[in-house]
C-alpha positions as YAML, in Angstrom:
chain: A
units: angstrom
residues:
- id: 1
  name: UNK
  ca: [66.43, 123.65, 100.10]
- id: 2
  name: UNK
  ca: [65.65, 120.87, 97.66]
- id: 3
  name: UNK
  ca: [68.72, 121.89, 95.54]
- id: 4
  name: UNK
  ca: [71.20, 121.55, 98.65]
- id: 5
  name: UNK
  ca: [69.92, 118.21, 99.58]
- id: 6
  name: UNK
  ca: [70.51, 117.42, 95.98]
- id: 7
  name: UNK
  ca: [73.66, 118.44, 96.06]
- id: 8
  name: UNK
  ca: [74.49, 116.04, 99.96]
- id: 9
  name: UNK
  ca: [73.05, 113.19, 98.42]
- id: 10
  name: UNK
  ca: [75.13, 113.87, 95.57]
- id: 11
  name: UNK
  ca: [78.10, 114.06, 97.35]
- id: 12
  name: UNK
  ca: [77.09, 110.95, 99.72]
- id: 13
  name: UNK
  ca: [76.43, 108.88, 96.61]
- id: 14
  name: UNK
  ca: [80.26, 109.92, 95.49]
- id: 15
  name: UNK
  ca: [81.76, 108.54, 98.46]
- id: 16
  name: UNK
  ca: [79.86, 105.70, 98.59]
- id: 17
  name: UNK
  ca: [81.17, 105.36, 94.71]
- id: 18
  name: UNK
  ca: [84.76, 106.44, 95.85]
- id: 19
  name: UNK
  ca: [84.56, 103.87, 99.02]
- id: 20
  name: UNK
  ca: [83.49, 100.73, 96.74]
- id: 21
  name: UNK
  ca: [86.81, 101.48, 94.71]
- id: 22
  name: UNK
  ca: [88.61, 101.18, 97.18]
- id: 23
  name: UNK
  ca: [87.43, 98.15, 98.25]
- id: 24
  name: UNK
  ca: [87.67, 96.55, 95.02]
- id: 25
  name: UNK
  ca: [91.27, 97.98, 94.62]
- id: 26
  name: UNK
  ca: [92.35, 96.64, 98.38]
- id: 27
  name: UNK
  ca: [91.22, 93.20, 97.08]
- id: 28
  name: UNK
  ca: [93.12, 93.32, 94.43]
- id: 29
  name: UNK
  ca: [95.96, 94.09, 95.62]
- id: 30
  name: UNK
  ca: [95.55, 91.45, 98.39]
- id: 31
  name: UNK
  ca: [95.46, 88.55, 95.74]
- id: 32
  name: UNK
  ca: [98.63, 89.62, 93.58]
- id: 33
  name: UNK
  ca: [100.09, 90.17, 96.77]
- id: 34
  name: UNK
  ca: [99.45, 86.40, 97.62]
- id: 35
  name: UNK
  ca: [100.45, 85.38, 94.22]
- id: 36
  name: UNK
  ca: [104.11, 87.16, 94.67]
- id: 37
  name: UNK
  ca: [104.17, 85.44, 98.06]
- id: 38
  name: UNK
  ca: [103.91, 82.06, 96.14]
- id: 39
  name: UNK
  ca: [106.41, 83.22, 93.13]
- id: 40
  name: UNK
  ca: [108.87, 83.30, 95.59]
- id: 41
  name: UNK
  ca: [108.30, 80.45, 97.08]
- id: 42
  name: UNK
  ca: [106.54, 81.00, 100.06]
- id: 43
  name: UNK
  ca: [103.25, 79.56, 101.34]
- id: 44
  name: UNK
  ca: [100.77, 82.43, 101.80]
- id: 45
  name: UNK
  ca: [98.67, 80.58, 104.00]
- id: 46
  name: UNK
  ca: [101.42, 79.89, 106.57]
- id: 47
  name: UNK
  ca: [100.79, 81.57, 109.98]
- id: 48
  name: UNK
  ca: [103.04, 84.36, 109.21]
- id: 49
  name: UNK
  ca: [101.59, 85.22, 106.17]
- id: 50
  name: UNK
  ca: [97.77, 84.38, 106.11]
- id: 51
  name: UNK
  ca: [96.78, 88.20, 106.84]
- id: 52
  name: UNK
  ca: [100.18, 89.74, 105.02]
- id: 53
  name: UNK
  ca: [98.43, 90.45, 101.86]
- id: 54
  name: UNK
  ca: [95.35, 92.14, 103.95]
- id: 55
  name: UNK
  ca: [98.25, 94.56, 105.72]
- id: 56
  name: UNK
  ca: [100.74, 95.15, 102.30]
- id: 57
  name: UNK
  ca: [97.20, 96.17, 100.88]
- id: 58
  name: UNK
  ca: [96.50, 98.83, 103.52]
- id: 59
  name: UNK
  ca: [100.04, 99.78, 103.82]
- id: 60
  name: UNK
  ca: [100.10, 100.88, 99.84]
- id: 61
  name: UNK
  ca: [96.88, 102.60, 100.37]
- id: 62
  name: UNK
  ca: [98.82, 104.58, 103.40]
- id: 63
  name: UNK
  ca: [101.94, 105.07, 101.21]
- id: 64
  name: UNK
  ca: [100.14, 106.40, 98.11]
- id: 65
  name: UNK
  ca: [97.15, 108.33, 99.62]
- id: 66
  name: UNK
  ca: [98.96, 111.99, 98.07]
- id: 67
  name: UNK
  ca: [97.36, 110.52, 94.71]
- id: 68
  name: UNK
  ca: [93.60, 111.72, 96.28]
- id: 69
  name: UNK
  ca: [94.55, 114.52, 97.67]
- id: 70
  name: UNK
  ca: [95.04, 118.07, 95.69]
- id: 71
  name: UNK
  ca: [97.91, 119.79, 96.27]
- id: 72
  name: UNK
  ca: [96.58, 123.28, 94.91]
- id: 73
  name: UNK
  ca: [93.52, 122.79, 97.38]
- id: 74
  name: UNK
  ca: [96.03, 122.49, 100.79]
- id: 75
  name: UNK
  ca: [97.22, 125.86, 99.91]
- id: 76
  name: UNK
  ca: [94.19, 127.71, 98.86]
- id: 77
  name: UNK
  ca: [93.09, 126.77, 102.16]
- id: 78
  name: UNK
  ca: [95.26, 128.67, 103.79]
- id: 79
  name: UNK
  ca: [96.43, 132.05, 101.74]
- id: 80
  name: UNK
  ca: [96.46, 135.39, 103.40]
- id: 81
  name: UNK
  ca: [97.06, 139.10, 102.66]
- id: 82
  name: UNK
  ca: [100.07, 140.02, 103.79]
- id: 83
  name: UNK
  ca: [102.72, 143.05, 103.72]
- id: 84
  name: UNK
  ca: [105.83, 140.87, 104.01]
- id: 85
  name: UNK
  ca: [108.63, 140.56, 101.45]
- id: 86
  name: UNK
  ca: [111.83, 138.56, 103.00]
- id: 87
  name: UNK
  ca: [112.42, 135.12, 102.86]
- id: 88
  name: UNK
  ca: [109.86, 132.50, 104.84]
- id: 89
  name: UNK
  ca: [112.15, 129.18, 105.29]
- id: 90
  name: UNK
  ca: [110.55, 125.75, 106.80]
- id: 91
  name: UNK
  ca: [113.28, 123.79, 106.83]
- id: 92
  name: UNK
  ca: [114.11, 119.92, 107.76]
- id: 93
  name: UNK
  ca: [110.53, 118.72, 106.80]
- id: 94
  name: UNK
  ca: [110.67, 115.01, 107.26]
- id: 95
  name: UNK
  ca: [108.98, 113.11, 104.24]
- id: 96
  name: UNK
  ca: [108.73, 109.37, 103.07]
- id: 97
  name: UNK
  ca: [108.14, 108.15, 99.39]
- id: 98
  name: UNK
  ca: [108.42, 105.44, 97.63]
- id: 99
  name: UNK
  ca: [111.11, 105.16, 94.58]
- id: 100
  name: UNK
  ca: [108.65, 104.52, 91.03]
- id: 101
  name: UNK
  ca: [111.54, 102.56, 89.63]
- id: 102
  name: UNK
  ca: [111.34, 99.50, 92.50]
- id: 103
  name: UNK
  ca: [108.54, 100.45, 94.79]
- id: 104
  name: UNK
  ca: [111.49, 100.57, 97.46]
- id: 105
  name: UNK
  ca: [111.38, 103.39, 99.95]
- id: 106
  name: UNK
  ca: [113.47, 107.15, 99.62]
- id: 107
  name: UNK
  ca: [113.23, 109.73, 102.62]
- id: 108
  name: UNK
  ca: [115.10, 112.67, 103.79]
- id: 109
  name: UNK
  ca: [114.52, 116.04, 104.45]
- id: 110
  name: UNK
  ca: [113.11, 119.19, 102.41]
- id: 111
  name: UNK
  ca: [114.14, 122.46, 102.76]
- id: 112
  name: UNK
  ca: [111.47, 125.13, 101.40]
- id: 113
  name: UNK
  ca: [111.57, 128.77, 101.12]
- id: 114
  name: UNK
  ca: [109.81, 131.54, 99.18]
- id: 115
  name: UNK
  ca: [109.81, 135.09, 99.17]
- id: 116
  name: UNK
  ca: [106.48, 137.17, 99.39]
- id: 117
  name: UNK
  ca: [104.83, 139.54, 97.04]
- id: 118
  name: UNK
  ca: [101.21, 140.20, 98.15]
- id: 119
  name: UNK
  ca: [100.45, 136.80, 99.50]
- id: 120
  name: UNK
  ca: [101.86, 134.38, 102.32]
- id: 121
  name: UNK
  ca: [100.78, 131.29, 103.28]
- id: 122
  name: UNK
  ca: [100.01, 128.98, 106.60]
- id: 123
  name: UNK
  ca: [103.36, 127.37, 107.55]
- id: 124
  name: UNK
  ca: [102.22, 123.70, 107.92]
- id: 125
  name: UNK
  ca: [100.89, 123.96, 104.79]
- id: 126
  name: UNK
  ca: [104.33, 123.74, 102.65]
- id: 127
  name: UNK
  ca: [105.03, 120.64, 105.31]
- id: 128
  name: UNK
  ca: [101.45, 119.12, 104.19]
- id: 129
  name: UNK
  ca: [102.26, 119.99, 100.91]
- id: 130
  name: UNK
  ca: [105.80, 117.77, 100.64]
- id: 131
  name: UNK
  ca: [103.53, 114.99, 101.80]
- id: 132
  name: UNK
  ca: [100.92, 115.30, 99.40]
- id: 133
  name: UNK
  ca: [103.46, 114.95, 96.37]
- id: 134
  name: UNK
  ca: [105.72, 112.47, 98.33]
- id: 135
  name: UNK
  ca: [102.69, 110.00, 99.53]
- id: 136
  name: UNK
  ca: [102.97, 109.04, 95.77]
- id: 137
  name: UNK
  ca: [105.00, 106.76, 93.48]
- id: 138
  name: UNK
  ca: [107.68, 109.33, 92.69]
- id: 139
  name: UNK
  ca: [111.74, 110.14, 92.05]
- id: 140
  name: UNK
  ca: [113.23, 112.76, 93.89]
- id: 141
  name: UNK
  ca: [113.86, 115.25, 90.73]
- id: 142
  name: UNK
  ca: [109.92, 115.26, 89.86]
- id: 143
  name: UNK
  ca: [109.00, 115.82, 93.98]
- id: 144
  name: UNK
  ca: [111.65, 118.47, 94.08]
- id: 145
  name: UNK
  ca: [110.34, 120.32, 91.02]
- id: 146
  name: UNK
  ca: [106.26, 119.91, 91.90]
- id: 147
  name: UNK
  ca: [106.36, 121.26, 95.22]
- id: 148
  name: UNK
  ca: [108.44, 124.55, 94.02]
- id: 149
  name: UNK
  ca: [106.18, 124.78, 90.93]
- id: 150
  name: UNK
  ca: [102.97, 124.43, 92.73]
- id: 151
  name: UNK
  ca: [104.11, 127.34, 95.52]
- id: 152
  name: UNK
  ca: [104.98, 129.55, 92.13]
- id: 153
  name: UNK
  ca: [101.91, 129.25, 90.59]
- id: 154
  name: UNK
  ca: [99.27, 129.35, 93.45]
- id: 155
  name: UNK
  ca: [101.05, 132.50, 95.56]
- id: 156
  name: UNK
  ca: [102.95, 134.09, 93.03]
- id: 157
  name: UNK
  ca: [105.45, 135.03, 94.77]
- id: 158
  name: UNK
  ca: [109.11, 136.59, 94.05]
- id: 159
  name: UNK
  ca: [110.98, 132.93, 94.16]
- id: 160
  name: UNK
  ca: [110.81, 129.83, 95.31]
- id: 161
  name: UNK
  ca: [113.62, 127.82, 96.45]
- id: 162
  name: UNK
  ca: [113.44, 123.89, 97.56]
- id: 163
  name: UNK
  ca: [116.00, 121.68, 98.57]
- id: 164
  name: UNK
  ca: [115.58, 118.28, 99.38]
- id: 165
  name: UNK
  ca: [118.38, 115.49, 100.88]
- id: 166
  name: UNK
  ca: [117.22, 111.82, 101.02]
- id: 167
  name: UNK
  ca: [118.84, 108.04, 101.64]
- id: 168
  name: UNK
  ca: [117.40, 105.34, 98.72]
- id: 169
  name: UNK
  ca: [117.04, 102.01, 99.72]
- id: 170
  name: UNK
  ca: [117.37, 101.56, 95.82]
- id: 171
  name: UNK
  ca: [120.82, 102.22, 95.94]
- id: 172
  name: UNK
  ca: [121.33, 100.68, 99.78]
- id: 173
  name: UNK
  ca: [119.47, 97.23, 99.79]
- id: 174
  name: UNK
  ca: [120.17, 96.70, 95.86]
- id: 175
  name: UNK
  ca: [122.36, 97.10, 92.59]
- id: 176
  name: UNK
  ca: [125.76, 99.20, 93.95]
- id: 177
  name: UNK
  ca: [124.66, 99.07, 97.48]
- id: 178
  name: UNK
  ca: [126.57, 102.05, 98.94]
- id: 179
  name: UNK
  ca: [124.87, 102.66, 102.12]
- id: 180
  name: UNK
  ca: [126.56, 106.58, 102.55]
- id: 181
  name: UNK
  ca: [125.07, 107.63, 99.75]
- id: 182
  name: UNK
  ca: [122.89, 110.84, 99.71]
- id: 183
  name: UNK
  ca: [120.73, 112.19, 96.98]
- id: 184
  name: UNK
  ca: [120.63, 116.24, 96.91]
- id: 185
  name: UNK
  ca: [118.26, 118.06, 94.37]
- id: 186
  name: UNK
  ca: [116.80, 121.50, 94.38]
- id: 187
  name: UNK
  ca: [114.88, 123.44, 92.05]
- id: 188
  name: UNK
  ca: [115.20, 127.56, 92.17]
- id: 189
  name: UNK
  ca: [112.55, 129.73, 90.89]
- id: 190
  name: UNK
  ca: [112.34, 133.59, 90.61]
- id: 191
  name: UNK
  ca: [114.40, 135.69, 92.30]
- id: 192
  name: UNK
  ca: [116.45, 132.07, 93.83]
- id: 193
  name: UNK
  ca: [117.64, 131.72, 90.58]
- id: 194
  name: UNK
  ca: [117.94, 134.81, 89.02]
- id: 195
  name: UNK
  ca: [119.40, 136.70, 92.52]
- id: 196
  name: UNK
  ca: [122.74, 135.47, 93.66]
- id: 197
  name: UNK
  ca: [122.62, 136.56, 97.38]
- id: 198
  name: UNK
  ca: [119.07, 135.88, 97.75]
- id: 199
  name: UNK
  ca: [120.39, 132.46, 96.48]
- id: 200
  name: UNK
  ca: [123.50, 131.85, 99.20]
- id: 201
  name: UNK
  ca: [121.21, 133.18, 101.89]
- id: 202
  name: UNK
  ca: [118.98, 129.91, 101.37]
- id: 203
  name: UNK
  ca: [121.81, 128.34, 101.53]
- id: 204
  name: UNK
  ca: [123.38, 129.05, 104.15]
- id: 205
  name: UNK
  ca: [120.03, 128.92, 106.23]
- id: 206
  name: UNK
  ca: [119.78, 125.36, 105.20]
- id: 207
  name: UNK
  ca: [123.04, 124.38, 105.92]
- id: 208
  name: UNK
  ca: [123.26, 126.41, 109.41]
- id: 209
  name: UNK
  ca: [123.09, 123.29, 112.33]
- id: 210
  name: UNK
  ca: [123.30, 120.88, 110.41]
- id: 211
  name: UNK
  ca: [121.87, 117.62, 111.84]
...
């Protein structure tokens, strides 16, 4: 008994720690915030902007909450026994990042597949787990590659295939502006890269309907 209300206060006095950071961090981030606001010229404590630095602070802490999160923990969560070896597709999973190179925003879609050999896991799991690794400072290469690598290691399954199509303000609101351009990456694991058919059949799955 003792030992287990060692172990709550424990974890009490962690969040308490944890929630203090935060705090501190929010801060923080409010005054460089107001210090931009006045590099540029503006007056951050015009009417428009007095609480601006208060919002940008919790908007960041929105953006980048994947960083205190685990992405191995959201699928251990949710891993079952099954007897089921063909393909399991979610597909057109809507996720929003932020680009590491100008804090500007990428989003898209990602496409994710994997075949089964012993294990399967909870669909909205693989959608949770593209916004774990997106809800941080990221480019689209590393997010492709991390969620593919993380469903490899923790199901072990035959392959993993991911896909993922995004618009970058980067390249739309900045530099070459070209406001058509789409970014495509995808990283093939197993039996998606070393099986051609099992290959075009993601493919074609993906591209079926386009929207």
């Amino acid at each position: 008994m003792n030992r287990k209300r060692s172990t709550q206060t424990k974890r009490h006095m962690d969040n308490v720690i944890t929630l203090k950071q935060q705090a501190r961090g929010s801060v923080d981030i409010e005054e460089q915030v107001r210090h931009i606001l006045t590099q540029i010229g503006e007056d951050p404590d015009r009417e428009g902007l007095v609480r601006t630095p208060y919002r940008v602070a919790r908007a960041y802490e929105y953006f980048t909450k994947g960083y205190a999160q685990d992405p191995k923990e959201v699928i251990n969560k949710a891993m079952f026994t099954e007897d089921y070896q063909e393909m399991v597709l979610v597909k057109d999973i809507d996720f929003f990042s932020l680009c590491e190179h100008h804090l500007l925003p990428f989003f898209g879609r990602a496409h994710v597949a994997y075949i089964p050999k012993h294990r399967i896991v909870g669909l909205s799991k693989i959608a949770r787990l593209v916004e774990v690794y997106s809800r941080r400072l990221q480019v689209q290469e590393r997010l492709t590659t991390q969620v593919a690598n993380t469903i490899m290691e923790e199901l072990d399954p035959l392959g993993v295939g991911v896909v993922i199509r995004a618009e970058h303000l980067c390249m739309r609101m900045r530099g070459v502006e070209k406001q058509n351009s789409i970014v495509t990456t995808s990283a093939m694991l197993g039996a998606f890269r070393t099986q051609q058919p099992t290959r075009e059949e993601f493919i074609t799955l993906i591209n079926g309907n386009q929207r």
